[in-house]
N, C-alpha and C positions, 0 to 999 in steps of 0.2 A: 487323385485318390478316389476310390470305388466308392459307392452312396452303399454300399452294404460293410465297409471298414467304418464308414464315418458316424454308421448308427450305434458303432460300439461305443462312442464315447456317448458317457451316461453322466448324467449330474452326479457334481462330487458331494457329498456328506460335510454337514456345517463342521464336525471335527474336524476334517481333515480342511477343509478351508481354514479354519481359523490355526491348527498348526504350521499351515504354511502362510498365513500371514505375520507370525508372531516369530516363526522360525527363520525361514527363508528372508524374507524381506522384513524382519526387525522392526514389526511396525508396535508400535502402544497400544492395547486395548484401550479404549475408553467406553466409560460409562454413557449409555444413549443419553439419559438424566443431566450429563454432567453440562452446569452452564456454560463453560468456557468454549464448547461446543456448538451454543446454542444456534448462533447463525446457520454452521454448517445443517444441523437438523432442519433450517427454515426452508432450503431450498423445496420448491416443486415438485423436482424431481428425485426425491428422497422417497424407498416404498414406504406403503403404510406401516405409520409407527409400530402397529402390535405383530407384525410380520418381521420386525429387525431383531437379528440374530448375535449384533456383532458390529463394533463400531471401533475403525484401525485407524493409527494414524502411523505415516508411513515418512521420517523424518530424516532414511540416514543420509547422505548424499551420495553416496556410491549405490545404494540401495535404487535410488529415484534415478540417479544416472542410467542405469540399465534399464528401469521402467522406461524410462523417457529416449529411449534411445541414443543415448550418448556416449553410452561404453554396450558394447555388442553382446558380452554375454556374466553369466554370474561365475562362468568359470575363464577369464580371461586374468591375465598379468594385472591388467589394467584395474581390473575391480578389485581384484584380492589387495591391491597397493593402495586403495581408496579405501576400502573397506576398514583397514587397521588402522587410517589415519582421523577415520569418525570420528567425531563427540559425543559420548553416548546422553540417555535423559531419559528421566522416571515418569510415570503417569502426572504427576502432582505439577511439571514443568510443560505440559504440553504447549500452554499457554505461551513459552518463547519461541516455539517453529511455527506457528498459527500461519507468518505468513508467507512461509516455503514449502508445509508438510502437505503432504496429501492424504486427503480422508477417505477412507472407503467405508460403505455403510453395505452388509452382507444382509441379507432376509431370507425367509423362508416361509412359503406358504404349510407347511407340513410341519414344520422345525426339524427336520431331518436332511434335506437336500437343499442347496442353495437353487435360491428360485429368481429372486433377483438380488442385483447390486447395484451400490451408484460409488462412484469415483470423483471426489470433488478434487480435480487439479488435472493438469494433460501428464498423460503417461498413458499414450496408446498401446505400449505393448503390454501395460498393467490391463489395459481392455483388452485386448486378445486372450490373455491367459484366465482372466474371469472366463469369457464368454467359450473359449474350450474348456473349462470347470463346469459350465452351465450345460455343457452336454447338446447330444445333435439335437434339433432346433424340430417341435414337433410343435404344430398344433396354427402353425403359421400362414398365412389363404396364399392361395395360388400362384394368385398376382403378384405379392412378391415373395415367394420361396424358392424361385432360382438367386435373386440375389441375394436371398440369407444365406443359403448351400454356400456361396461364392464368396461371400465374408468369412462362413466359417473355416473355411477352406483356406481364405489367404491366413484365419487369425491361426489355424494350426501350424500353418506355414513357419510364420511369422514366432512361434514359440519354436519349434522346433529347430529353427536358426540360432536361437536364444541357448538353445544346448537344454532346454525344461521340459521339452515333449514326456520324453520318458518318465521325468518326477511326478507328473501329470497323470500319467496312464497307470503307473505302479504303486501311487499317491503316497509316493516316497516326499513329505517337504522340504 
């Protein structure tokens, strides 16, 4: 992919992130405040708290199977067949998936574009599809910005396998 294609993608808009968290992947808002959470908030690597946008939890199993790479894509036989066989759960229950669900904490330095995120669970193709939502990669020194180009490149890749490139680019959720 040309370095003059890959500058078009631009940070997505905390709306449109948080529809496609809530939509697409069926995840819970939760409240940053809320204690049931509280651990998740302690990590390190959580952005600064008055920069957080948005705090998902991401519970379905079909949902997470496709993050995680276990079913290929969100338009496969496979997922649609998992997908109807969910359990679903309200904000108030978060507290029984705590120790399957995966949390994503969305920020913004502007409150407008997602600036960063943190993903508390493995679901690397969940980190692809942030990291082409975060847009081409500026601001980064020298020394390594051929291997950010080269990540972001596999992480497009790697959605666009997914069959979500396009939802992405037309910020269709």
């Amino acid at each position: 992919m040309h370095e003059d294609t890959l500058k078009e993608f631009r940070p997505k808009g905390i709306d449109y992130i948080d529809k496609m968290m809530v939509k697409r992947f069926q995840a819970v808002p939760v409240d940053k405040d809320d204690e049931k959470i509280v651990h998740v908030m302690d990590d390190p690597f959580i952005p600064p708290y008055e920069t957080i946008c948005g705090v998902y939890c991401i519970y379905r199993r079909s949902v997470l199977d496709v993050l995680r790479g276990h079913i290929a894509s969100f338009e496969s036989y496979e997922f649609k067949t998992a997908f109807t066989a969910d359990k679903l759960i309200k904000e108030q229950h978060v507290e029984d998936v705590l120790d399957f669900a995966t949390f994503v904490v969305i920020a913004s330095a502007d409150k407008e574009v997602m600036s960063h995120y943190f993903i508390g669970g493995d679901c690397e193709k969940l980190n692809s599809i942030l990291n082409v939502c975060s847009g081409y990669p500026e601001g980064t020194n020298e020394k390594n910005f051929s291997h950010t180009i080269q990540r972001f490149k596999k992480d497009i890749t790697t959605v666009k396998n997914m069959g979500y490139l396009e939802n992405i680019v037309l910020e269709k959720a």
